[in-house]
C-alpha positions as CSV (number, residue, x, y, z in Angstrom):
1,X,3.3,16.0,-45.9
2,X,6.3,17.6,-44.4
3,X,8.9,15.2,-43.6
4,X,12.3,16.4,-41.5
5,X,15.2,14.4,-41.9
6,X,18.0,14.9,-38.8
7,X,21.3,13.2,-39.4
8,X,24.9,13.3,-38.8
9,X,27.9,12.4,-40.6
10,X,26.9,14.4,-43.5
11,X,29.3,16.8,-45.5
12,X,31.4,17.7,-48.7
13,X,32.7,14.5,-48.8
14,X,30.7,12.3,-46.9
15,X,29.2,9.3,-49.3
16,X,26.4,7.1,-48.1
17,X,24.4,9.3,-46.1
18,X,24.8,11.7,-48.3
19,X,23.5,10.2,-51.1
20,X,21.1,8.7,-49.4
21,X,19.5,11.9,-47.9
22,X,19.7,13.6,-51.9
23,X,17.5,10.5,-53.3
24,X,15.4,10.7,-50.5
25,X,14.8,14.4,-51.4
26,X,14.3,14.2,-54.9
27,X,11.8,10.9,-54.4
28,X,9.5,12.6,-51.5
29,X,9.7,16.2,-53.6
30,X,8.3,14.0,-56.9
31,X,5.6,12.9,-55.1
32,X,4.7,16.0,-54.0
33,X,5.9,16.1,-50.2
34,X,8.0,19.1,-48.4
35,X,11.4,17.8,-47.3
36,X,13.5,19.5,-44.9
37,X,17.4,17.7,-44.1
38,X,19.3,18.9,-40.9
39,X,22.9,18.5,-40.8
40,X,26.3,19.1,-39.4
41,X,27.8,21.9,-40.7
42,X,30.1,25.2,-39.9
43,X,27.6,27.1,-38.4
44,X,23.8,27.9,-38.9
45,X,22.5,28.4,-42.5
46,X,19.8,27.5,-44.1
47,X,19.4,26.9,-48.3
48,X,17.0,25.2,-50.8
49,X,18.2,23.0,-53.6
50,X,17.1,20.2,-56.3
51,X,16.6,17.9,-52.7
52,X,14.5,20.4,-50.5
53,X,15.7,22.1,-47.8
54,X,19.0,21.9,-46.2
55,X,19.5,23.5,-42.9
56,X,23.4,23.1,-41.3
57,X,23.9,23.4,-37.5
58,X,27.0,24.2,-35.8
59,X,29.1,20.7,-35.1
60,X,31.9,19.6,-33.6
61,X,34.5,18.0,-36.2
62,X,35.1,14.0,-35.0
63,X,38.5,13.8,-34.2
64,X,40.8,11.4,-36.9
65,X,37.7,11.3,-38.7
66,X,38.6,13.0,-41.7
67,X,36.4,16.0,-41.6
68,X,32.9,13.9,-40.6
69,X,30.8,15.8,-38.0
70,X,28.4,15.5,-35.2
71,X,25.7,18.4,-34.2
72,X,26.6,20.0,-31.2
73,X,23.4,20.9,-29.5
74,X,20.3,18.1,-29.4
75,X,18.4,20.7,-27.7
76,X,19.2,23.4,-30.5
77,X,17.7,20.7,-33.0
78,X,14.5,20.2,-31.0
79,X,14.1,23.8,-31.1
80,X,14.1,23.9,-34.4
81,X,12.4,21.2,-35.2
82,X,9.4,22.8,-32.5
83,X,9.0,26.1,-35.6
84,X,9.4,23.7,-38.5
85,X,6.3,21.5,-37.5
86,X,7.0,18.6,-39.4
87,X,4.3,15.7,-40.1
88,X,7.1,13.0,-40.5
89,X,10.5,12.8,-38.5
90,X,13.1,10.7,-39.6
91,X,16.7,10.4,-38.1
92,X,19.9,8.7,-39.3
93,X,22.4,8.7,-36.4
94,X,21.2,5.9,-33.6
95,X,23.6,7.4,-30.6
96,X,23.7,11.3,-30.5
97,X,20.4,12.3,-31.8
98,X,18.4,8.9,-30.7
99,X,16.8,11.2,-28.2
100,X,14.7,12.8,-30.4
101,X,12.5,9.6,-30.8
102,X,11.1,10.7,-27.2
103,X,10.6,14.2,-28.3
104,X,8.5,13.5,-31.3
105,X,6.0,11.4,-29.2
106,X,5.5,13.6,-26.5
107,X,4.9,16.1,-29.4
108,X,2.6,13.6,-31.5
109,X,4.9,13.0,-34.7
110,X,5.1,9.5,-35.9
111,X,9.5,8.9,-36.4
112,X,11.7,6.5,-37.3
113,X,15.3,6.1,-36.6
114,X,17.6,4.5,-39.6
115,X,20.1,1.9,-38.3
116,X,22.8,2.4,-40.9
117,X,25.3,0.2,-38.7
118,X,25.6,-2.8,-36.8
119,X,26.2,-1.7,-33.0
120,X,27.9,-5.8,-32.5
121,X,30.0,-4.6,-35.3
122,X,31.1,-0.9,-34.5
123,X,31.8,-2.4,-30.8
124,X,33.9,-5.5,-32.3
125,X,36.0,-3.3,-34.6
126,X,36.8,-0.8,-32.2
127,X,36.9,-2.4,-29.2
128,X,37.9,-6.0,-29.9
129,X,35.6,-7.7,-28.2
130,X,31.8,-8.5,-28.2
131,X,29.9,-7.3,-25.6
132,X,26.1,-8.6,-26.5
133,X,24.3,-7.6,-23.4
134,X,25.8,-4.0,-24.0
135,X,24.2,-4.2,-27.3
136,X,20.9,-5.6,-26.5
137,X,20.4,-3.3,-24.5
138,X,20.9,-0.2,-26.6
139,X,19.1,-1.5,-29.3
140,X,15.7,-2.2,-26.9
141,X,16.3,1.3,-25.9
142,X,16.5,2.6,-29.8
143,X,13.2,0.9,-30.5
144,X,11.6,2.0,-27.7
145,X,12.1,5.6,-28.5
146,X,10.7,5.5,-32.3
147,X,8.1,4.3,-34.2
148,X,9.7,2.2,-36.5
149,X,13.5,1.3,-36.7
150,X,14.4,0.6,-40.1
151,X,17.1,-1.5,-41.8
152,X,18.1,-2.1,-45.4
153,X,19.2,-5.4,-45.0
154,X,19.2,-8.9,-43.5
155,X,22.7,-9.0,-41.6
156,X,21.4,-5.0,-40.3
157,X,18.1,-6.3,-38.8
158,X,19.6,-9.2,-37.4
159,X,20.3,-7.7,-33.7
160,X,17.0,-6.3,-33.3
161,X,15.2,-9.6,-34.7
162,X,17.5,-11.1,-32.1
163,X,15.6,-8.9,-29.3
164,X,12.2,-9.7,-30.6
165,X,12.0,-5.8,-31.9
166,X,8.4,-5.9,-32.8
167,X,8.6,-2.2,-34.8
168,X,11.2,-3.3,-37.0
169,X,11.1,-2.8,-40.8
170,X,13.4,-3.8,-43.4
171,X,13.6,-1.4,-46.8
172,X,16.8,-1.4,-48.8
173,X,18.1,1.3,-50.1
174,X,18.5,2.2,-54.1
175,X,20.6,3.1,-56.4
176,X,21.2,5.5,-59.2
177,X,20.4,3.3,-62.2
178,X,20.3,6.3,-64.1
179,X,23.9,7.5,-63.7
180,X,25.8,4.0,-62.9
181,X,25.4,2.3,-65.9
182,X,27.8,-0.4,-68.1
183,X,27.3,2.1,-71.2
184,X,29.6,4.1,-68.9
185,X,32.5,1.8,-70.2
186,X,35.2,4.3,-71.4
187,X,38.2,2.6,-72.9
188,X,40.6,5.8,-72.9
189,X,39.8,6.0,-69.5
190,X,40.6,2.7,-68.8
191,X,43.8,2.6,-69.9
192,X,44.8,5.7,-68.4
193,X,43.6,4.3,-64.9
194,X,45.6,1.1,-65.9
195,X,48.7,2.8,-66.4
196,X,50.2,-0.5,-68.3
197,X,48.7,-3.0,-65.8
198,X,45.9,-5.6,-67.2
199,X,43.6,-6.1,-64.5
200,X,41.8,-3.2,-62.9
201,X,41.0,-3.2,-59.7
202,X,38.7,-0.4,-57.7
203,X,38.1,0.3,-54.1
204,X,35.3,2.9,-54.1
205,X,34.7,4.4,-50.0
206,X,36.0,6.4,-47.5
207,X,39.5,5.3,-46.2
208,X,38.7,4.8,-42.8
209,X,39.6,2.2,-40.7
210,X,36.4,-0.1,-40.2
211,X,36.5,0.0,-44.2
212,X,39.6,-1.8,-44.2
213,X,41.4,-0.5,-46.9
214,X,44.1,-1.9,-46.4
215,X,42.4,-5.2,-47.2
216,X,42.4,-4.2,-50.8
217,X,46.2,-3.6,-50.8
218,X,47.0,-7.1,-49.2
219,X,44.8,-8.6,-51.8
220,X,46.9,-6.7,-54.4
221,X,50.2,-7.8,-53.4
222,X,48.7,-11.4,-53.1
223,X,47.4,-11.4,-56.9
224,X,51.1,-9.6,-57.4
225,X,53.3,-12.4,-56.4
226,X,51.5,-14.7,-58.1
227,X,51.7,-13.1,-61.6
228,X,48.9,-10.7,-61.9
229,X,49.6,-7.4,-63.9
230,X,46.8,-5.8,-61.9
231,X,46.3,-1.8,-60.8
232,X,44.3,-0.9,-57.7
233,X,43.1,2.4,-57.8
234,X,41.0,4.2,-55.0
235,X,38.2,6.4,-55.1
236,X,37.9,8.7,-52.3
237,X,39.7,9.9,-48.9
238,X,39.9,9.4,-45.7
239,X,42.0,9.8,-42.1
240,X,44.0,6.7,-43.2
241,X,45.3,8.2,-47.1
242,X,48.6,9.4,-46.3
243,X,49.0,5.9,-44.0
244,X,48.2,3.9,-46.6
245,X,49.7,6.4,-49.7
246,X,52.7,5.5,-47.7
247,X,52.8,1.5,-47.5
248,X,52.1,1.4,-51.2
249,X,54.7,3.0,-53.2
250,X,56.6,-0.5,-54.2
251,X,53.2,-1.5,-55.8
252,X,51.0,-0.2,-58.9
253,X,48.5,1.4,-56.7
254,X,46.8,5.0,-57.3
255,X,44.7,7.4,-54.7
256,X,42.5,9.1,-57.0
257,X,41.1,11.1,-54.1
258,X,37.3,11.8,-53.9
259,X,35.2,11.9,-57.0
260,X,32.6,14.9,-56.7
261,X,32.0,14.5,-60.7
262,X,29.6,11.5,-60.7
263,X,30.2,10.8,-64.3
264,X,33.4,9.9,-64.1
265,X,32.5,8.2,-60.8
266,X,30.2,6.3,-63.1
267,X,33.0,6.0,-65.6
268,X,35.6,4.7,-63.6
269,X,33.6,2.0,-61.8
270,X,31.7,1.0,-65.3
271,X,36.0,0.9,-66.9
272,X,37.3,-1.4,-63.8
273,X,37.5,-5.1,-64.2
274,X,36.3,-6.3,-60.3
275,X,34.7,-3.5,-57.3
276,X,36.6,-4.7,-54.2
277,X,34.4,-4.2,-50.9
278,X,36.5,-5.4,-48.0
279,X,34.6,-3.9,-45.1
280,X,33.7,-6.6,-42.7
281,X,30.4,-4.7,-41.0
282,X,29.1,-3.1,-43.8
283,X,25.1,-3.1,-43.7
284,X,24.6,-2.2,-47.0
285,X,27.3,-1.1,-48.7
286,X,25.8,1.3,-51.8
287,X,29.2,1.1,-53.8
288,X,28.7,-2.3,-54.2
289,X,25.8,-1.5,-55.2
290,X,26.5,1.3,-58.1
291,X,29.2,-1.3,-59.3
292,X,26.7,-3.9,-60.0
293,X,24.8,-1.0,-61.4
294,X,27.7,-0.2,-63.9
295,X,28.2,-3.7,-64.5
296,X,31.6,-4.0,-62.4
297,X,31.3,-7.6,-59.8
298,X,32.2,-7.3,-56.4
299,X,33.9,-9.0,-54.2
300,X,33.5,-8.5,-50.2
301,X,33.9,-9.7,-47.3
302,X,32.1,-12.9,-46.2
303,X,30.9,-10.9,-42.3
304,X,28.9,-7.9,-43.8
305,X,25.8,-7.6,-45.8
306,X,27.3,-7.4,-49.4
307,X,26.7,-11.1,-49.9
308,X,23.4,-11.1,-49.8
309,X,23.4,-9.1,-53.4
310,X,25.8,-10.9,-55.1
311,X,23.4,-13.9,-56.1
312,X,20.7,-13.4,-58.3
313,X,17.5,-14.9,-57.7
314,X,18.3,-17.5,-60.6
315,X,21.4,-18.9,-58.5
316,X,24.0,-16.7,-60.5
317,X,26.7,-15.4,-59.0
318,X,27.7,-11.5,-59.9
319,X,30.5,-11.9,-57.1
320,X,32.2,-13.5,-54.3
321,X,32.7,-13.0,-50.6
322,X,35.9,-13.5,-48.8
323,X,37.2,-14.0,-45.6
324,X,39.1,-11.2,-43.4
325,X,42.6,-11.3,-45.0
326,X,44.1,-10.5,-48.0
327,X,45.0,-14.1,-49.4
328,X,41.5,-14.9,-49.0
329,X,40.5,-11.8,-51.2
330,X,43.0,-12.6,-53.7
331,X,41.6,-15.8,-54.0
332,X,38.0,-14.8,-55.1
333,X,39.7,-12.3,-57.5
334,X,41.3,-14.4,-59.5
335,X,38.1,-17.0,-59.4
336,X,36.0,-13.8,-60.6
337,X,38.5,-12.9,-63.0
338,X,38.3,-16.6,-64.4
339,X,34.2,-16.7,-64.3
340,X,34.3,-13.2,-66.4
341,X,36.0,-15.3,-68.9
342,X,33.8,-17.9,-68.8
343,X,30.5,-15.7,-68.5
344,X,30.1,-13.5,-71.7
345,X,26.8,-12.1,-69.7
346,X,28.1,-11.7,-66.1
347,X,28.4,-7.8,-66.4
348,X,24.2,-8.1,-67.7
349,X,23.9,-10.2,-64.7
350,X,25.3,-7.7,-62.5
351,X,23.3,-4.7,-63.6
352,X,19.8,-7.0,-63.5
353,X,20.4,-7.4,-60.3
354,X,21.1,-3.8,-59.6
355,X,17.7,-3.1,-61.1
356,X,15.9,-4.9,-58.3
357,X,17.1,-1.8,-56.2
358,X,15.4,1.2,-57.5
359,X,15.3,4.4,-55.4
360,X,11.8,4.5,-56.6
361,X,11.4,1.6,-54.3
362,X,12.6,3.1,-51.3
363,X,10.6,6.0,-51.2
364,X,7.4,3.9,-52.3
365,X,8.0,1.7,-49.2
366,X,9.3,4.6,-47.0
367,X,5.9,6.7,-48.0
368,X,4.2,3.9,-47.2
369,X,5.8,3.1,-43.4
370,X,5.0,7.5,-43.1
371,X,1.3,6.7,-43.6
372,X,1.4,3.8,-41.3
373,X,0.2,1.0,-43.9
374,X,3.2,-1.6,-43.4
375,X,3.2,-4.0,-40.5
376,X,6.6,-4.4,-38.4
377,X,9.1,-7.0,-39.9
């Protein structure tokens, strides 16, 4: 089977999608299926690698974005997609490139569209307010262009269960059990990240602002003024660095920039005492994920999807959720500091639960939508 996946927002230094698309690769490839991954790019070029087939278009560059990109021509990607043939087409980008949902039915090919947001939140965070119909009616029109839409957790399907969607399909992503791992524990590390602090605190994602980054600092000077000798470092970049690099020179935080090495990715998430995961619209949220996978609890917000991983199916918690504002989240950091105490097998906890989330998973259940032998959520 030849399956084409068309997205956007993928680059150098893109995380999610990125990631996502590479597993996707290397789990369709094992099981013996041709995979083919437009993106954004400088210009035209096409190259093969470990995940298939990667084919860049010429994009425009998303202003204050921090180098994220959209494809500039749909009609240069249909095209395309008209010589490659595919059997499969899959799409990760719900506005720009939702039109190709028509195109592959009036050309035969079964496709599905990947919500990897929540429209009520994108709308909420950037416009302030909730407009409901707005997004009602987008998401009919999503599902009406695609075969299946599918989302990776409860809080993502919620809007189009909320419109009766009767081609919707819930399959949660994986993550890289393999790489993030607590063996990745390195104490010189540690101590070097620490920089004479005692608690270590990470914030792994891009610095933009419907992250909320600067939730993590608020939290920080929170657990500060109350006598907390902890360290926030973060892992990766964004159009809000040098805005937040700026606000934080009176505390011990450090901007580690992005990691491309994912070893010492692994090794500074697995060396951290708490993952901090303050976005409030996050659907999935696979950070969170590779730091239960390495052992590390999370805490997150209490409005996005991260709280439906951190209980186990036992009742044990491997991390808390907070409210919207940085008291709240200093709050469940210093009760997660005080369960790690208490619970000598939390970090076990944390990485059994991670191993309920195989990539292997995903692509079983994905391979399984592509042969049209799952029923709609």
């Amino acid at each position: 089977m030849k399956i084409v996946h068309v997205a956007n927002f993928y680059g150098p230094k893109s995380g999610g999608i990125k990631t996502t698309l590479h597993q996707l690769g290397l789990g369709y490839r094992k099981d013996g299926h041709e995979f083919i991954f437009i993106v954004p790019g400088q210009k035209f070029a096409r190259g093969s690698n470990e995940f298939g087939v990667c084919i860049t278009l010429p994009s425009w560059v998303i202003p204050f974005s921090g180098g994220y990109r959209l494809i500039r021509s749909t009609r240069q990607v249909k095209s395309l997609l008209q010589a490659l043939k595919p059997d499969r087409l899959e799409v990760s980008d719900r506005f720009t490139l939702s039109c190709l949902g028509k195109w592959a039915r009036s050309k035969g090919i079964p496709a599905i569209v990947f919500s990897h947001e929540t429209l009520k939140g994108l709308i909420k965070n950037f416009c302030g307010v909730s407009l409901n119909r707005l997004v009602k009616w987008h998401n009919s029109k999503l599902a009406s262009k695609f075969d299946y839409v599918v989302t990776t957790t409860n809080f993502a399907a919620h809007e189009f269960r909320e419109i009766g969607s009767r081609n919707l399909v819930q399959i949660p992503l994986g993550v890289d059990l393999e790489n993030f791992h607590p063996d990745k524990f390195d104490g010189d590390l540690r101590t070097k990240m620490l920089k004479g602090g005692e608690v270590l605190l990470v914030h792994c994602g891009r610095l933009s602002p419907e992250k909320k980054p600067e939730r993590s600092i608020q939290a920080l000077r929170e657990l500060l003024a109350r006598g907390v000798n902890a360290r926030l470092v973060f892992i990766g970049s964004g159009p809000l660095h040098k805005k937040l690099y700026g606000s934080t020179r009176d505390i011990p935080v450090t901007f580690w920039g992005y990691v491309a090495n994912k070893t010492l990715l692994a090794q500074m998430i697995a060396s951290a005492d708490i993952s901090i995961a303050p976005g409030p619209y996050e659907t999935f949220c696979l950070a969170a994920l590779e730091s239960l996978a390495s052992g590390t609890p999370v805490v997150a917000s209490d409005t996005s999807a991260v709280g439906e991983f951190l209980v186990t199916s036992e009742g044990k918690r491997i991390g808390l959720t907070a409210a919207n504002n940085g008291a709240a989240f200093a709050d469940a950091i210093a009760e997660l500091l005080n369960l790690i105490k208490k619970e000598p097998s939390l970090k076990g906890d944390c990485r059994t639960q991670a191993e309920n989330f195989p990539w292997s998973k995903t692509i079983s259940d994905l391979h399984q939508l592509h042969s049209a032998q799952v029923k709609a959520a």
